[in-house]
C-alpha positions as CSV (number, residue, x, y, z in Angstrom):
1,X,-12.1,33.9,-15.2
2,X,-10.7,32.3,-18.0
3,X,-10.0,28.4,-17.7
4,X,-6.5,28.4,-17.6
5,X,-6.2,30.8,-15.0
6,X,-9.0,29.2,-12.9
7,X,-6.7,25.8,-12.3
8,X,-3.6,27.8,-11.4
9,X,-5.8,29.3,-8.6
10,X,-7.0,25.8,-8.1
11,X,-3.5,24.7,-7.8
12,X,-2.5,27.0,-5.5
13,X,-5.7,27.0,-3.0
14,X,-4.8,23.4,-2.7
15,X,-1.3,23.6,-2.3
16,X,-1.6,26.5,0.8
17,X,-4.4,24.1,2.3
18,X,-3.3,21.1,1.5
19,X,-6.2,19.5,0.3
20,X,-9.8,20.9,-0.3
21,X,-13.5,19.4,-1.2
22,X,-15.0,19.8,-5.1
23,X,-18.3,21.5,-2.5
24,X,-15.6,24.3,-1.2
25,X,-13.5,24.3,-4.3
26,X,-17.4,25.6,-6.3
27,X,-17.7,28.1,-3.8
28,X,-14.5,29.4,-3.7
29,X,-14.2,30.2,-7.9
30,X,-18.1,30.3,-8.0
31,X,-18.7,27.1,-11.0
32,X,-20.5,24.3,-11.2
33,X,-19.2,21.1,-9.5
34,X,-19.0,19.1,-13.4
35,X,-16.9,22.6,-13.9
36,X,-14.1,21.4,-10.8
37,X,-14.2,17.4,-11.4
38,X,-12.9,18.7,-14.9
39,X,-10.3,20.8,-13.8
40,X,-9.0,18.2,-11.1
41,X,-8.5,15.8,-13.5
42,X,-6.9,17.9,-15.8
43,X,-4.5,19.3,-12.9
44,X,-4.1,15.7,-12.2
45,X,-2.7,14.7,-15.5
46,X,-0.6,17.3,-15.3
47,X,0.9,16.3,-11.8
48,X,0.0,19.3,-10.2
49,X,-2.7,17.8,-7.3
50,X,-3.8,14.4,-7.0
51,X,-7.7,13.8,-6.8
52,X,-9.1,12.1,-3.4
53,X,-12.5,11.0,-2.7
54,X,-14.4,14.6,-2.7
55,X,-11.8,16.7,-3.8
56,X,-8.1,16.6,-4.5
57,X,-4.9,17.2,-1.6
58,X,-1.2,18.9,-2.3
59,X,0.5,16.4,-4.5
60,X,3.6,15.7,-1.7
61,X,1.4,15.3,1.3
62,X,3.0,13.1,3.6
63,X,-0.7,12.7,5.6
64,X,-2.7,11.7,2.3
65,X,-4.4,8.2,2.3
66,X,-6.6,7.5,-0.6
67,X,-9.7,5.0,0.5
68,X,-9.1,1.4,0.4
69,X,-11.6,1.2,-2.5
70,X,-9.2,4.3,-3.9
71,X,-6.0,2.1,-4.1
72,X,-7.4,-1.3,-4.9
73,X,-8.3,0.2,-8.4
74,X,-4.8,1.3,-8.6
75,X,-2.0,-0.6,-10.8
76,X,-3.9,-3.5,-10.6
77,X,-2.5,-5.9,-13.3
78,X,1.0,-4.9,-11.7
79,X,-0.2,-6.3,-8.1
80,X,-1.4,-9.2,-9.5
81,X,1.8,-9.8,-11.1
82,X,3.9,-9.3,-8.2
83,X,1.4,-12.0,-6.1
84,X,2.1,-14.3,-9.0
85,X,5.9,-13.9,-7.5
86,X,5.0,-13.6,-3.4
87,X,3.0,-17.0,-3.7
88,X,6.1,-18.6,-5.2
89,X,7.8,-18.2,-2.1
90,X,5.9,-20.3,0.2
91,X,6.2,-23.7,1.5
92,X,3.7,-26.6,1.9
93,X,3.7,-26.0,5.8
94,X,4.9,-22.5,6.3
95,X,3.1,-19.8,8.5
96,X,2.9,-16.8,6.8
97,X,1.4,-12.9,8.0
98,X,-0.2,-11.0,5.5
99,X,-0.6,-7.5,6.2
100,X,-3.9,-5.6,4.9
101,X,-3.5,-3.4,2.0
102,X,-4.5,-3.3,-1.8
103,X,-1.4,-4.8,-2.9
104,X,-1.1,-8.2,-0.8
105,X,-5.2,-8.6,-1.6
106,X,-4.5,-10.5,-4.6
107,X,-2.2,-12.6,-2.8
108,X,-5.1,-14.1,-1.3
109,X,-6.3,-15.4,-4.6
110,X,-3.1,-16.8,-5.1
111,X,-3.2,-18.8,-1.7
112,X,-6.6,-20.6,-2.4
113,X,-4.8,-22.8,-4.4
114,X,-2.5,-24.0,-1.6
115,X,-3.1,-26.3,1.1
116,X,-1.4,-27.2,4.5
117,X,-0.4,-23.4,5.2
118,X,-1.7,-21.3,8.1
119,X,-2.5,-17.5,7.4
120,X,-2.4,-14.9,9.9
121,X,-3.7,-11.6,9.2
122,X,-5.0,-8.3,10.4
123,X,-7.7,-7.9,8.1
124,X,-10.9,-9.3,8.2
125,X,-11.8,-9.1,4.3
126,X,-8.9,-11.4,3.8
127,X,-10.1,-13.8,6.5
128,X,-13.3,-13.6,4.8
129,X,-12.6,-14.8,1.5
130,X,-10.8,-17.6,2.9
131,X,-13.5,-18.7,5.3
132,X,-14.4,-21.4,2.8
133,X,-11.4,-23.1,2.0
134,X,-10.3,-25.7,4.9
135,X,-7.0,-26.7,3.7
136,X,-6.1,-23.1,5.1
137,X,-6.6,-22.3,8.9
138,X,-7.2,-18.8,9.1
139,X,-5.8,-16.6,12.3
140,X,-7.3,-13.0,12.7
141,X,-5.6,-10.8,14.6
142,X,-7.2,-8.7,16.9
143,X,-7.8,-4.5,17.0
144,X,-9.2,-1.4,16.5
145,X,-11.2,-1.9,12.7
146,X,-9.5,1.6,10.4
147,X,-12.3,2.2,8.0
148,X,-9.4,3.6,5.6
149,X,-7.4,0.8,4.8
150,X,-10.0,-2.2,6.5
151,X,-6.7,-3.2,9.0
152,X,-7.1,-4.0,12.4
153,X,-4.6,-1.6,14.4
154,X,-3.5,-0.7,17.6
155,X,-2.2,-2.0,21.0
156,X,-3.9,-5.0,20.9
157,X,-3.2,-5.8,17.3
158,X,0.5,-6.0,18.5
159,X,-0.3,-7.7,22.1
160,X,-1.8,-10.3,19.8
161,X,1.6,-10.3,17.6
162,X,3.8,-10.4,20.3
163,X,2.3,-14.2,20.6
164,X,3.0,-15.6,17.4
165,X,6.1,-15.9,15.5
166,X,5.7,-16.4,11.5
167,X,8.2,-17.9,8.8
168,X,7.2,-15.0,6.1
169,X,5.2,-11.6,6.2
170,X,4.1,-10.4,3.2
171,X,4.3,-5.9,3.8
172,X,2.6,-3.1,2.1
173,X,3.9,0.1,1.9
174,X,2.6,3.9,1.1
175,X,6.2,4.5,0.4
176,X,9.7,3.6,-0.2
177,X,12.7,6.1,0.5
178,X,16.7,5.0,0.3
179,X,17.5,7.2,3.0
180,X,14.1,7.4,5.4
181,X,12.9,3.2,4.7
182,X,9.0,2.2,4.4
183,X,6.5,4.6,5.6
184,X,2.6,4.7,5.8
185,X,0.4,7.8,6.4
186,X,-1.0,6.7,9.8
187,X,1.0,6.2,13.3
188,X,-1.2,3.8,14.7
189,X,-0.8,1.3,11.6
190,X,3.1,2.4,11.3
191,X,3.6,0.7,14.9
192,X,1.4,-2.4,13.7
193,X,3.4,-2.9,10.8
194,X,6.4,-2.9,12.8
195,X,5.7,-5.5,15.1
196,X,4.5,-8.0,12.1
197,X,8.2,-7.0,10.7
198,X,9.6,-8.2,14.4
199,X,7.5,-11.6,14.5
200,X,9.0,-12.8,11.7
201,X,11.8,-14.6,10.1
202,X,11.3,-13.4,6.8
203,X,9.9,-10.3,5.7
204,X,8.7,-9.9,1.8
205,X,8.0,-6.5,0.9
206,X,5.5,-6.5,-2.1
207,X,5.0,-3.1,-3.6
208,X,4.1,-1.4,-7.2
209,X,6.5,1.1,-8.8
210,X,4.8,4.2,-7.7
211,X,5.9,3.6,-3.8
212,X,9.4,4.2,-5.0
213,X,10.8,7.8,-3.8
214,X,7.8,8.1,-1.7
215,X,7.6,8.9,1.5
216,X,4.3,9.1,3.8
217,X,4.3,10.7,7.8
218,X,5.4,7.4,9.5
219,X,8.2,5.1,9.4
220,X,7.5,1.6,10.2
221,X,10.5,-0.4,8.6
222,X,14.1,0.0,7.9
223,X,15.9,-1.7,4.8
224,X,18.0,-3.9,6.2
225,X,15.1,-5.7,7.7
226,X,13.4,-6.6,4.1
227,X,14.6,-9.6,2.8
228,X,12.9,-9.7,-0.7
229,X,11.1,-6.8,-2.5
230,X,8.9,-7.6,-4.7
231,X,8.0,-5.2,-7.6
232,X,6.8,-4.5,-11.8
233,X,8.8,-3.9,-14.5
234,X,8.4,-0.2,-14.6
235,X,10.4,0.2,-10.5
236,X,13.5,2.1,-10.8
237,X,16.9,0.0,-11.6
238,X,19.0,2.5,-9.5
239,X,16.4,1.7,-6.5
240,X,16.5,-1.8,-7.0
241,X,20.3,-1.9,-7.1
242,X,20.9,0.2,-4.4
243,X,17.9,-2.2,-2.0
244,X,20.5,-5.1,-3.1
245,X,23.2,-3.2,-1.2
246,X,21.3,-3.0,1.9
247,X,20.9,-7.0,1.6
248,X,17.7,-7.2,0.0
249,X,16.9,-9.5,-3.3
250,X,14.8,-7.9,-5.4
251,X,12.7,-9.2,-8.6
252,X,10.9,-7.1,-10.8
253,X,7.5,-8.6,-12.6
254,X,6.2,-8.1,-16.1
255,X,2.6,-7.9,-16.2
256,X,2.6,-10.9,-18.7
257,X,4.2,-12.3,-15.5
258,X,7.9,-12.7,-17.0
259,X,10.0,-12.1,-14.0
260,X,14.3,-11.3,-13.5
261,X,16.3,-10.4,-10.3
């Protein structure tokens, strides 16, 4: 089987199942597994699959959650950028959420340099790194620990919400759809994410430009309830002008960390 013609297969094999390991992928089209990590990049360049930890899904899943370790790789210097901005928005005094995820982790580094501001979060590697620096008192939530994203989830995550009231959260999304609002992959985080949304008087929605015209299995958020987004340079203006619309400010972030509305 000729290269070319391999991939197509590839392409569709992963498309009908909608995602499939590099171990079943060599057995399926009988080559080595150097011979698929090839091809899966190359069909990922191309935007025909997207590569996952072991293998590659359907590019449009809506179930598809890379690894936290996956994402925090991702767009990097643009979620740096954007904390740059987020950090800029809170007071000497204020009690702000931050919600786990790959893009409000730098916002953590950001914070360190503050003082008189309590944090309350659902993820214990943020809590971590800010173990050592008094001038912050640190709340973590409580929950059910998801390996894939390192949030604390579930019933009591909210139970534990539902007694606190914040002046900002700082949100992450998987995706961000005019017409179906901010999604994520899993239910059980969705409903989390909706009660830090609830608990707060402001909500600051920080997200890269490849979350734009996404959308993932669960909605957790409408647009009227952001009240900033937070994004890089390369986000779409017709997005952006449209989120203004709904009430939302938005600022777009250069890497070099030049910033306009």
């Amino acid at each position: 089987m000729f290269e070319q013609e391999r991939q197509q297969k590839i392409t569709s094999y992963v498309e009908n199942q909608g995602r499939a390991s590099v171990h079943e992928l060599c057995q399926q089209f009988e080559v080595s597994e150097s011979t698929i990590r090839r091809d899966l990049k190359v069909l990922e360049e191309k935007e025909l699959l997207q590569r996952a930890h072991g293998g590659a899904i359907a590019k449009d899943s809506v179930n598809f959650e890379p690894t936290f370790s996956e994402k925090a790789i991702r767009s990097l210097n643009e979620k740096t950028a954007i904390a740059r901005k987020a950090v800029q928005l809170i007071k000497k005094g204020d009690t702000v959420l931050i919600d786990s995820g790959t893009t409000t982790r730098p916002l953590i580094e950001e914070i360190k340099k503050l003082s008189e501001l309590t944090v309350v979060t659902n993820s214990v590697l943020f809590a971590n790194e800010l173990e050592t620096y008094p001038q912050i008192e640190v709340i973590l939530l409580g929950g059910k620990l998801r390996t894939e994203t390192l949030a604390l989830v579930g019933p009591l995550t909210e139970l534990c919400l539902s007694q606190l009231h914040v002046d900002k959260a700082f949100i992450a999304t998987n995706g961000i759809d005019l017409k179906l609002g901010l999604t994520t992959p899993n239910l059980t985080e969705a409903a989390t994410k909706r009660k830090m949304i609830e608990q707060s008087n402001q909500v600051i929605l920080m997200c890269d430009n490849s979350k734009f015209n996404r959308h993932s299995f669960a909605k957790f958020g409408d647009l009227e309830q952001i009240n900033y987004c937070i994004t890089d340079d390369l986000a779409p203006d017709d997005i952006l002008q449209s989120l203004e619309r709904f009430g939302v400010e938005t600022f777009k972030v250069s890497i070099g960390g030049d910033e306009h509305e």
